[in-house]
KOLMARSE-287791 format. One record per residue (C-alpha): x, y, z; residue in three letters; residue number from 1. Coordinates in Angstrom, 2 decimals, padded with zeros to 5 digits. Layout:
NODE         X         Y         Z   rest    nr
NODE         X         Y         Z    ALA   NUM
...
END
This chain:
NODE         X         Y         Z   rest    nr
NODE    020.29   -023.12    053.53    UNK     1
NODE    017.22   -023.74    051.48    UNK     2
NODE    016.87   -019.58    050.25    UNK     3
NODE    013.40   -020.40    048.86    UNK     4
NODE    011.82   -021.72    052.05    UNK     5
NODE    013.66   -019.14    054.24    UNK     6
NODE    012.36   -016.04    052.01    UNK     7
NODE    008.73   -017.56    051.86    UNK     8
NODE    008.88   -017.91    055.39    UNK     9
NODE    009.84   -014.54    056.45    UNK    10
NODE    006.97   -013.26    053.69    UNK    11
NODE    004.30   -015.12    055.90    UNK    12
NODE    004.98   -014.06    059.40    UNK    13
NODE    005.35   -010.10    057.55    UNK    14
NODE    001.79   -010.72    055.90    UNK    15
NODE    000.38   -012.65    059.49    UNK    16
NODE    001.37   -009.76    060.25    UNK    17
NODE    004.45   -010.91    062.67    UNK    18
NODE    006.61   -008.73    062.01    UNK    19
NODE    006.73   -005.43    060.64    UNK    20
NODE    007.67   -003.87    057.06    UNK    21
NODE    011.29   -002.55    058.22    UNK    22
NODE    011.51   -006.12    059.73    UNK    23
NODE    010.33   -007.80    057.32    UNK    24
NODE    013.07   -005.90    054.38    UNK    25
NODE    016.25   -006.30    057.32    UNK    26
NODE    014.96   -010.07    057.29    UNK    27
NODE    015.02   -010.76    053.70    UNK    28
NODE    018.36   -008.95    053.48    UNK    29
NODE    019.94   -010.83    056.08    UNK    30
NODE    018.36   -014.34    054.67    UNK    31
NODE    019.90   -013.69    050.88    UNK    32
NODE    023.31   -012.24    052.08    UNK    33
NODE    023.95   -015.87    054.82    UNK    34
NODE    023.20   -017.61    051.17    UNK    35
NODE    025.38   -015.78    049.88    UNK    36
NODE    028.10   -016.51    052.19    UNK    37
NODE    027.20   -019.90    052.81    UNK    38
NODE    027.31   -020.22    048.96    UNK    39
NODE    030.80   -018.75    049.09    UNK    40
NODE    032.53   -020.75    051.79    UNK    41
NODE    031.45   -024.01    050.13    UNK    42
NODE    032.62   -023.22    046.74    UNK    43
NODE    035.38   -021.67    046.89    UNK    44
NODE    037.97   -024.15    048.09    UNK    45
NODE    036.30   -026.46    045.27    UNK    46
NODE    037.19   -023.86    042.73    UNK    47
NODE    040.77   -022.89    043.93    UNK    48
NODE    041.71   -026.86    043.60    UNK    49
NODE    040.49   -026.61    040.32    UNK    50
NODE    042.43   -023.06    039.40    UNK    51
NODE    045.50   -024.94    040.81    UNK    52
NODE    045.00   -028.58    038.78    UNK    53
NODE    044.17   -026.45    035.47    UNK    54
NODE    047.65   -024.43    035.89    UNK    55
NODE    049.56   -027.32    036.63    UNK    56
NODE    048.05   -028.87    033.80    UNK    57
NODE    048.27   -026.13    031.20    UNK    58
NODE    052.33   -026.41    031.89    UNK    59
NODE    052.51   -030.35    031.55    UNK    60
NODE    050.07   -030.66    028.44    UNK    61
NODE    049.16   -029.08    025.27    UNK    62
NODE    045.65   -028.28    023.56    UNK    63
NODE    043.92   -031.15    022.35    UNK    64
NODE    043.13   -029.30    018.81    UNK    65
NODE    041.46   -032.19    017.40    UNK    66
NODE    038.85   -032.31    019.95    UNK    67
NODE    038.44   -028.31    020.04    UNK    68
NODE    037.84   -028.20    016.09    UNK    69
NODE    035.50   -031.38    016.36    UNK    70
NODE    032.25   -029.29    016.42    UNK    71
NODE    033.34   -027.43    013.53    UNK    72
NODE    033.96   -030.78    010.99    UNK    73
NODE    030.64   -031.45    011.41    UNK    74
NODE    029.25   -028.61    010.34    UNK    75
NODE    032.15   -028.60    007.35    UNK    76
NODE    033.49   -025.56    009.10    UNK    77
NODE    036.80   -024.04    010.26    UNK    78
NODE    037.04   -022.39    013.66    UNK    79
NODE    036.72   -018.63    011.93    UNK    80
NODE    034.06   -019.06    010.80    UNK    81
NODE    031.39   -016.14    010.63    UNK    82
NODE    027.87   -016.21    012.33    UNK    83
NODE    026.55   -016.31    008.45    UNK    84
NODE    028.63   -019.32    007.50    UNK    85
NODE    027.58   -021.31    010.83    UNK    86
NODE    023.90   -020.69    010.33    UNK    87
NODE    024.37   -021.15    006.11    UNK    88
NODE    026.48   -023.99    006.31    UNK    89
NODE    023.36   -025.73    009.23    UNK    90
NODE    020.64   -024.72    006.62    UNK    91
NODE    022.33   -026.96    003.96    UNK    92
NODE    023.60   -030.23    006.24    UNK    93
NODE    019.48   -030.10    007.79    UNK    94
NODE    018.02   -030.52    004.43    UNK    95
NODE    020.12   -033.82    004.26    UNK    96
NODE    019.99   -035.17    007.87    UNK    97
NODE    016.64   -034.00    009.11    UNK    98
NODE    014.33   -036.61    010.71    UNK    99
NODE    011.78   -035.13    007.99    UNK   100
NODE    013.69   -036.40    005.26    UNK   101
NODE    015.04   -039.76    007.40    UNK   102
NODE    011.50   -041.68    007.75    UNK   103
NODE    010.99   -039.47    010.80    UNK   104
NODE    014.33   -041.08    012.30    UNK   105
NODE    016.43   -038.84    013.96    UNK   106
NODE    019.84   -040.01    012.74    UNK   107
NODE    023.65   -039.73    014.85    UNK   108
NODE    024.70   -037.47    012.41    UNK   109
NODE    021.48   -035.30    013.24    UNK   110
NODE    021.89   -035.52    016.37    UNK   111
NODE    025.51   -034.17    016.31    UNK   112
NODE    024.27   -031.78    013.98    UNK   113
NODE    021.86   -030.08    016.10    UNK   114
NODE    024.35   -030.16    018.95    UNK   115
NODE    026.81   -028.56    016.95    UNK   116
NODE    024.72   -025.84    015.89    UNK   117
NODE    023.10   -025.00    019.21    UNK   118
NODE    026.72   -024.54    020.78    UNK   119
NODE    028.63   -022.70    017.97    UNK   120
NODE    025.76   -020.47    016.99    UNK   121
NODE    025.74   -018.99    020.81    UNK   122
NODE    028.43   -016.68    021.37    UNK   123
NODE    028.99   -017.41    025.15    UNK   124
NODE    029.15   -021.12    024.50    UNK   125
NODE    031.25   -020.62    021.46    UNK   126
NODE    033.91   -019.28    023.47    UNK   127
NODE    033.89   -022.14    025.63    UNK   128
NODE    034.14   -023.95    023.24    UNK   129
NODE    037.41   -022.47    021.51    UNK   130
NODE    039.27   -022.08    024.88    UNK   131
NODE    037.98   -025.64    026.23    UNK   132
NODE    037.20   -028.12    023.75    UNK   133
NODE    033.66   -028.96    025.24    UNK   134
NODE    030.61   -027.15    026.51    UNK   135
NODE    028.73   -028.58    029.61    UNK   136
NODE    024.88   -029.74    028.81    UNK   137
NODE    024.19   -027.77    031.85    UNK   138
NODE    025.81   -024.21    030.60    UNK   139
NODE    024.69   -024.87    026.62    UNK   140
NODE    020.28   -025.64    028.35    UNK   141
NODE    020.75   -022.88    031.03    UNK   142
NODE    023.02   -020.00    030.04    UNK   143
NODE    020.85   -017.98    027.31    UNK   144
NODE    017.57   -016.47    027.68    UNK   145
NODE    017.23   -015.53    024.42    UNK   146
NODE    014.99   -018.81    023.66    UNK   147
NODE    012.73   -017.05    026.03    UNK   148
NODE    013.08   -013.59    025.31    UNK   149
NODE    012.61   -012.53    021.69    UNK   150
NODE    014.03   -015.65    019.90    UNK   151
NODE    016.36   -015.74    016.63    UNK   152
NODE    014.05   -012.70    015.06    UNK   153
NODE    015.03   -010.66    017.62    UNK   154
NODE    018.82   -011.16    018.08    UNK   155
NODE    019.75   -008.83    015.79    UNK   156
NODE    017.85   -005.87    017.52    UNK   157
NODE    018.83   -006.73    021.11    UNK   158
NODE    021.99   -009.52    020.33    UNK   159
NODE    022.92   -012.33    022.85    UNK   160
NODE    021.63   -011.86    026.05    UNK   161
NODE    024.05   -011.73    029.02    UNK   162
NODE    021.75   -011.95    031.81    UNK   163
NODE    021.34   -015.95    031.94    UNK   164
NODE    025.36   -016.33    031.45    UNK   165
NODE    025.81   -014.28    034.85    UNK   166
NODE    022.97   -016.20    036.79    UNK   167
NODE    024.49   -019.41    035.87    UNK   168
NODE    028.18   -018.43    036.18    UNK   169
NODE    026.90   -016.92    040.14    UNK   170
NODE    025.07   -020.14    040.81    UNK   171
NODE    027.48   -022.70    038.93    UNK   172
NODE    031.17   -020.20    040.05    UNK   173
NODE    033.13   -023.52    040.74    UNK   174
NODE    033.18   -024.38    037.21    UNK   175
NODE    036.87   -023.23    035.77    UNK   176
NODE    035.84   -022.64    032.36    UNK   177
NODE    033.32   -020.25    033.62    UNK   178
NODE    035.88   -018.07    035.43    UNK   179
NODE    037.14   -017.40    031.67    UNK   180
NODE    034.02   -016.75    029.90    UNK   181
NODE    032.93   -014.19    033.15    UNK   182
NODE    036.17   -012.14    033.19    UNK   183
NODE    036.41   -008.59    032.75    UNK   184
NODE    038.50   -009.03    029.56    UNK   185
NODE    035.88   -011.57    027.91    UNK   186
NODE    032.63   -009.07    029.33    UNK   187
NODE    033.93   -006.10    027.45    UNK   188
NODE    034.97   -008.31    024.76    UNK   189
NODE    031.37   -009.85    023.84    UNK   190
NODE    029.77   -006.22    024.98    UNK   191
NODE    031.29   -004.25    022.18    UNK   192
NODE    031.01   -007.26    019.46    UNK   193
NODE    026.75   -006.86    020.84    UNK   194
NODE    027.25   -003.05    020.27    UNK   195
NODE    028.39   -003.16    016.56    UNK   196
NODE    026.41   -005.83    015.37    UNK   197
NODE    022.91   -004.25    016.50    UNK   198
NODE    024.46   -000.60    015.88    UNK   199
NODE    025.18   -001.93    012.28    UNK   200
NODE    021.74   -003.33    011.83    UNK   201
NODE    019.98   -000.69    013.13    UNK   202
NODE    022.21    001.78    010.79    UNK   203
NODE    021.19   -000.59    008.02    UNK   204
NODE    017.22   -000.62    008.57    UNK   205
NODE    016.79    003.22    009.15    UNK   206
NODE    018.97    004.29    005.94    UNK   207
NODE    016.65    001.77    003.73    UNK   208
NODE    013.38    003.51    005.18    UNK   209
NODE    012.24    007.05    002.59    UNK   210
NODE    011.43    009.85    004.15    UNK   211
NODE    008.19    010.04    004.48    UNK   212
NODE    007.36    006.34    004.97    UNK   213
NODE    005.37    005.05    002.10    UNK   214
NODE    002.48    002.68    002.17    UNK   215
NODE    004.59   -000.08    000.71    UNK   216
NODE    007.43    000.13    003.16    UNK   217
NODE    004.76    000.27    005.53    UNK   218
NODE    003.43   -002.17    004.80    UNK   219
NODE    007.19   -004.21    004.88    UNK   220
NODE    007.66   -003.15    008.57    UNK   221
NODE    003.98   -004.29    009.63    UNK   222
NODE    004.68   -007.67    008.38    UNK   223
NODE    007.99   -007.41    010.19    UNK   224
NODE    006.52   -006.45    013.13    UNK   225
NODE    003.97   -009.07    013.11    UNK   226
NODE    006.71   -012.00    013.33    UNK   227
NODE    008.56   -010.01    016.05    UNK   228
NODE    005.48   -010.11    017.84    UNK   229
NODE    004.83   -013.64    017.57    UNK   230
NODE    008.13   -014.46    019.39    UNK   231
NODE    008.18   -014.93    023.29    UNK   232
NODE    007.63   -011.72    024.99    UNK   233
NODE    007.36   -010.72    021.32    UNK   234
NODE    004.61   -007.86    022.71    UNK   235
NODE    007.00   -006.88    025.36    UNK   236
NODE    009.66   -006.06    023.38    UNK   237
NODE    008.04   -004.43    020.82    UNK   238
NODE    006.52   -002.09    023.09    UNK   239
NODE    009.78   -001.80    025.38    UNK   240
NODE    011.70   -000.96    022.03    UNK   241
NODE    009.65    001.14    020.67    UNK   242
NODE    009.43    003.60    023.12    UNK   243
NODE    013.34    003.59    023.65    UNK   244
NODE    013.13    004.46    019.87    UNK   245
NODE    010.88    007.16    020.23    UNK   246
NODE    012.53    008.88    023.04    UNK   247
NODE    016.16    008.42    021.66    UNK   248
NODE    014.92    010.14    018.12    UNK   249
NODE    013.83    013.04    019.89    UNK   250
NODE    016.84    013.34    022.25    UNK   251
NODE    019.60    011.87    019.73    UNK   252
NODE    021.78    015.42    020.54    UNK   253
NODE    021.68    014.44    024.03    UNK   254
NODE    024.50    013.43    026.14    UNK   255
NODE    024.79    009.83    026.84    UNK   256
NODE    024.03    009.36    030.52    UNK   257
NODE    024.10    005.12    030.64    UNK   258
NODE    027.01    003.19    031.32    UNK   259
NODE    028.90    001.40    028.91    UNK   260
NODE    028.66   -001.56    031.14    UNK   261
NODE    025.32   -003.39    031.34    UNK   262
NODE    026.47   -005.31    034.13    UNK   263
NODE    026.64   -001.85    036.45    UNK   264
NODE    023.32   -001.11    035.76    UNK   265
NODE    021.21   -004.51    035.37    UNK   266
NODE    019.79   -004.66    039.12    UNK   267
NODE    019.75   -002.03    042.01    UNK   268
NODE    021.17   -005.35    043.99    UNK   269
NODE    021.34   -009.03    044.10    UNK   270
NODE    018.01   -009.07    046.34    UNK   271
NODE    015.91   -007.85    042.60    UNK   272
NODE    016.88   -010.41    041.09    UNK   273
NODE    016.08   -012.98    043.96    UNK   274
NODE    012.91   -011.54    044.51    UNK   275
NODE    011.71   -011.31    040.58    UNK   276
NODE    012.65   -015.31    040.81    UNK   277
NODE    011.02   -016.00    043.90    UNK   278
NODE    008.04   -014.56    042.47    UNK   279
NODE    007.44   -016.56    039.76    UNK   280
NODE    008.74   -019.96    041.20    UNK   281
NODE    005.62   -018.99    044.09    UNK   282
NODE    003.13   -018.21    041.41    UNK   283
NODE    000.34   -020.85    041.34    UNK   284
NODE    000.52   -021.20    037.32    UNK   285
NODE    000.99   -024.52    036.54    UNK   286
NODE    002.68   -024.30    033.61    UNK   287
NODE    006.46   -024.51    033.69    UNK   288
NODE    006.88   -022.79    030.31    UNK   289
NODE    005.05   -020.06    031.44    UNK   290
NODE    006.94   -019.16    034.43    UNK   291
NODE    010.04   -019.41    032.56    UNK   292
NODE    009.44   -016.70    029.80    UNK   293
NODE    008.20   -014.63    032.49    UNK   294
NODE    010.67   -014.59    034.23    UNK   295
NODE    013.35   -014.37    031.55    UNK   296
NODE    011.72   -011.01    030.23    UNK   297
NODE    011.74   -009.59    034.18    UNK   298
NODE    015.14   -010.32    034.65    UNK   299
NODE    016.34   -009.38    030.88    UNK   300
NODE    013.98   -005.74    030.88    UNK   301
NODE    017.39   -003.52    032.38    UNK   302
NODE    019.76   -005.26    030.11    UNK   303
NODE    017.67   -004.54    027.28    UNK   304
NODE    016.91   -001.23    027.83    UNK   305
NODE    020.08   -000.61    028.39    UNK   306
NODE    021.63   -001.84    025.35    UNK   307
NODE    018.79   -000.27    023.35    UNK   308
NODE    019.86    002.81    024.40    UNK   309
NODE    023.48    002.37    023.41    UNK   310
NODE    022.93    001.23    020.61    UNK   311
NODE    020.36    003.96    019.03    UNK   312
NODE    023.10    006.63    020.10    UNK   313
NODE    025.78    005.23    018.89    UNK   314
NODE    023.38    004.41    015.42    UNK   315
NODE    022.44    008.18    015.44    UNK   316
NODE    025.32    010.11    016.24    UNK   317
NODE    027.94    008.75    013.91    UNK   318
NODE    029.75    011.37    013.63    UNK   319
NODE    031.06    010.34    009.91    UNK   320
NODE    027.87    011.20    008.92    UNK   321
NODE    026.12    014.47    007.78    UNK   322
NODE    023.92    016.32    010.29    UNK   323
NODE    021.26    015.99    007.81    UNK   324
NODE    021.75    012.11    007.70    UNK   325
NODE    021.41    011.80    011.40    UNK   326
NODE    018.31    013.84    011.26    UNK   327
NODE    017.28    011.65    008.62    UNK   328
NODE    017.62    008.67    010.74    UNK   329
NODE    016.74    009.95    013.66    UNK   330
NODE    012.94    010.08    011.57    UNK   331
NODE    013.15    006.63    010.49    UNK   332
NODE    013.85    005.30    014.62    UNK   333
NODE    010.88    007.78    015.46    UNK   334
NODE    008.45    006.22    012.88    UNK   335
NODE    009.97    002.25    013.19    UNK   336
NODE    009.10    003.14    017.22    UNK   337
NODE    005.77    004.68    016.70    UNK   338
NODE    004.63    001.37    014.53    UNK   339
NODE    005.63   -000.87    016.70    UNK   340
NODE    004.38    000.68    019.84    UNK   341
NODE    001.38    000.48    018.07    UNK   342
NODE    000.84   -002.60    016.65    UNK   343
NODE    001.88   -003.83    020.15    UNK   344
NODE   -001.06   -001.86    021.61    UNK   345
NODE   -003.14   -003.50    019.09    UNK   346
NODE   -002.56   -006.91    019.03    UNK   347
NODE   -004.45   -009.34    020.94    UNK   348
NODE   -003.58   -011.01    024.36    UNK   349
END
């Protein structure tokens, strides 16, 4: 079933007016959960041959260790490595291999280089990486959003997105590796590693900022601020952020009313997320790059938000701290939300 065509379809006869609203809402329900089903029935023997080879396998052969650790040797790494020491070690082997200082070549060793880096420095793919030895060109392109959503800058407020891994893993579910990376066990796994890292950060920022703000640390966050914004959907999430920041300050004593699980709350149903896609494939913008970050920040807004929220909680109600140092940060979060809600409001289109 081509979904596109169908859901365009029933969109013209409801706007020819053909067919009524309530049709027209019973239609596109019926047209996305056939897909679904159709999707189903064709994939799933595929992917229970594959369950059954990869058992039988795991019993007749061991790891191949050499080719798991291979991404590693060429950044000079071993497979514990920290976040830091991947991006560190990168930093150092680029200033040798870069085309820049190769005649404008791009060299083998770059080119493993660069596809070292891009798998092990994305926690989804890393893991695929450990448990599989290799990383599909497919999952290491598609999977992340975060190229489109905020960039490197803005990992460490809002961490490794989740929301392109579980469109992928839906639309690509007779992959085996996937069924490992998408499992309840690896989900909570990656979710609470997300949770520290920002909480940490965040902790980190708010205790540097004085009470009241001076001109020169205002002066550090506007110039912050400014590179956040120039990020995709940099405005966005400044503004998104910001106001999360603002209302959490004010309400850090109140009880935490989101789920612990992003994946319960990111859509009110499968048809949201089809119908945020079909809305940007439809739109008559030519440009491809364009349609991609827009869509990437409609489909990434709930997981954001809902992370933010976890996160500033969990930052401001440590309960190893003093009330007096929650109240403390609690004014930093307000202030750090109030600039950048306003420098978002300010900046130009």
């Amino acid at each position: 079933m081509n979904l596109d065509s169908k859901l365009t379809e029933n969109k013209r006869r409801f706007e020819s007016g053909g067919i009524g609203e309530d049709d027209f809402k019973k239609n596109k329900k019926k047209i996305i959960e056939e897909w679904l089903s159709e999707s189903k029935e064709t994939k799933q023997p595929e992917h229970s041959r594959e369950k059954e080879r990869l058992s039988e396998s795991k019993e007749t052969k061991q790891p191949d260790h050499s080719r798991e650790t291979d991404l590693y040797a060429v950044l000079q790494l071993t497979r514990n490595a920290t976040e830091t020491e991947i991006k560190s070690s990168y930093k150092k082997l680029a200033l040798k291999y870069h085309p820049d200082k190769n005649g404008g070549v791009e060299t083998e060793q770059w080119t493993k280089l660069s596809k070292a880096y891009q798998i092990l420095s994305d926690e989804n793919s890393r893991v695929l990486y450990d448990n599989y030895g290799t990383v599909s060109s497919a999952f290491a392109n598609k999977a992340s959003f975060n190229c489109y959503v905020g960039g490197e800058l803005w990992k460490p407020y809002i961490g490794d997105l989740e929301i392109g891994l579980w469109i992928h893993s839906f639309d690509n579910n007779s992959l085996p590796e996937l069924e490992h990376i998408t499992s309840v066990e690896q989900k909570e796994r990656r979710h609470n590693i997300r949770v520290r890292n920002i909480t940490s950060h965040l902790q980190g920022k708010l205790s540097q900022l004085p009470k009241p703000i001076d001109p020169s640390f205002q002066q550090i966050l506007s110039l912050e601020a400014q590179k956040l914004l120039a990020e995709p959907n940099g405005k966005e999430l400044l503004t998104l952020l910001g106001e999360i920041y603002i209302s959490e300050a004010k309400t850090q004593s109140s009880k935490d009313i989101f789920s612990n699980n992003i994946f319960s709350n990111l859509f009110s149903g499968l048809t949201f997320a089809w119908d945020l896609i079909h809305e940007v494939v439809t739109n008559k913008t030519n440009n491809e790059e364009v349609k991609r970050i827009k869509v990437a920040w409609k489909l990434s807004r709930s997981e954001i938000s809902s992370i933010t929220h976890e996160t500033c909680k969990k930052a401001l109600n440590n309960t190893e701290y003093s009330m007096d140092k929650r109240d403390c940060l609690a004014n930093s979060l307000f202030h750090l939300g109030k600039l950048w809600v306003k420098y978002a409001d300010t900046a130009l289109e």
